[in-house]
N, C-alpha and C positions, 0 to 999 in steps of 0.2 A: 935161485934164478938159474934156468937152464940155458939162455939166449941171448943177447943181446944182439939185433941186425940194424943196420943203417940204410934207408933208399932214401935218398933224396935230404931233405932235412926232417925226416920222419923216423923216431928209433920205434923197434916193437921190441918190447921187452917181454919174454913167454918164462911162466915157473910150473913148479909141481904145485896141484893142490887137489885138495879133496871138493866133487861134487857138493854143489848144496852151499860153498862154503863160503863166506865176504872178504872180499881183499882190496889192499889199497896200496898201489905204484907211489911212493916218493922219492924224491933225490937230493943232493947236493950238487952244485956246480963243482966245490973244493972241498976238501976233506979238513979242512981249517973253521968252516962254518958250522954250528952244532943245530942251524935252524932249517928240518928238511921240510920241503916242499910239497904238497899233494898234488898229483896226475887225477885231474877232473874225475869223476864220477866213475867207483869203487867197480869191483868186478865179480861179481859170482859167477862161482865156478861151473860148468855145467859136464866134467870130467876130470879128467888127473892131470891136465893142465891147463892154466890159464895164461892170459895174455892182455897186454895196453902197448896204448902207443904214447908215445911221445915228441912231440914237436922242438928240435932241435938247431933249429935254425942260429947261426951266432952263434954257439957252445963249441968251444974246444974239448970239452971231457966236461965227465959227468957221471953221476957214484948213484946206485939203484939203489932202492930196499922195498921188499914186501910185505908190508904186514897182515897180519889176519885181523878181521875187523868182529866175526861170527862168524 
Protein backbone atom coordinates (compact mmCIF):
# COMPACT_ATOMS: atom_id res chain seq x y z
CA UNK A 1 0.00 0.00 0.00
CA UNK A 2 1.43 3.30 -1.01
CA UNK A 3 -1.62 5.73 0.39
CA UNK A 4 -4.02 5.79 2.33
CA UNK A 5 -6.27 9.54 2.18
CA UNK A 6 -9.42 10.51 3.87
CA UNK A 7 -12.18 13.28 2.17
CA UNK A 8 -15.09 13.31 3.85
CA UNK A 9 -16.07 9.64 4.97
CA UNK A 10 -14.54 8.34 1.95
CA UNK A 11 -10.88 6.54 2.35
CA UNK A 12 -8.92 5.83 -1.21
CA UNK A 13 -6.61 3.43 -0.73
CA UNK A 14 -3.86 3.40 -3.84
CA UNK A 15 -0.91 0.36 -4.24
CA UNK A 16 1.63 -0.80 -6.53
CA UNK A 17 0.61 -3.30 -8.99
CA UNK A 18 1.32 -4.79 -12.17
CA UNK A 19 -1.02 -4.07 -15.46
CA UNK A 20 -3.39 -6.73 -16.48
CA UNK A 21 -3.30 -7.75 -12.86
CA UNK A 22 -6.82 -8.68 -10.12
CA UNK A 23 -6.92 -7.21 -6.87
CA UNK A 24 -8.93 -7.12 -3.91
CA UNK A 25 -9.20 -4.14 -0.94
CA UNK A 26 -9.93 -5.87 2.58
CA UNK A 27 -9.77 -4.72 6.01
CA UNK A 28 -10.33 -4.98 9.60
CA UNK A 29 -11.94 -2.56 11.97
CA UNK A 30 -9.28 -4.11 14.90
CA UNK A 31 -6.40 -5.91 14.68
CA UNK A 32 -8.10 -8.38 17.31
CA UNK A 33 -10.49 -9.64 14.54
CA UNK A 34 -9.03 -12.45 12.17
CA UNK A 35 -12.31 -12.23 9.95
CA UNK A 36 -11.14 -9.47 7.02
CA UNK A 37 -13.81 -7.90 5.04
CA UNK A 38 -13.99 -7.49 1.16
CA UNK A 39 -14.20 -3.71 -0.52
CA UNK A 40 -17.11 -4.51 -3.32
CA UNK A 41 -15.81 -5.37 -6.56
CA UNK A 42 -12.05 -6.33 -7.10
CA UNK A 43 -9.79 -3.98 -9.25
CA UNK A 44 -7.66 -4.61 -12.32
CA UNK A 45 -4.82 -2.91 -12.69
CA UNK A 46 -4.46 -0.96 -15.79
CA UNK A 47 -0.71 0.41 -14.77
CA UNK A 48 1.78 0.13 -11.68
CA UNK A 49 -0.86 1.44 -9.61
CA UNK A 50 -3.92 0.76 -8.38
CA UNK A 51 -6.53 2.14 -6.31
CA UNK A 52 -10.40 1.59 -4.17
CA UNK A 53 -12.28 3.38 -2.23
CA UNK A 54 -13.74 2.87 0.87
CA UNK A 55 -16.56 4.18 2.74
CA UNK A 56 -15.83 4.98 6.28
CA UNK A 57 -18.34 6.66 7.77
CA UNK A 58 -18.50 5.67 11.93
CA UNK A 59 -14.99 3.95 11.79
CA UNK A 60 -12.44 5.23 14.15
CA UNK A 61 -9.40 3.22 12.40
CA UNK A 62 -9.10 0.62 10.18
CA UNK A 63 -6.26 -2.03 8.99
CA UNK A 64 -5.92 -2.50 4.77
CA UNK A 65 -4.72 -5.39 3.02
CA UNK A 66 -4.34 -6.09 -0.71
CA UNK A 67 -4.49 -9.22 -2.23
CA UNK A 68 -3.85 -10.45 -5.66
CA UNK A 69 -6.66 -12.34 -6.92
CA UNK A 70 -4.79 -13.04 -11.00
Amino acid sequence: IKSVTVAGNLATITWTSTANRVYRLQYLDGLGSTNWQEVPSDVTATGPTGAATNNVSGVARRFYRVRLVQ
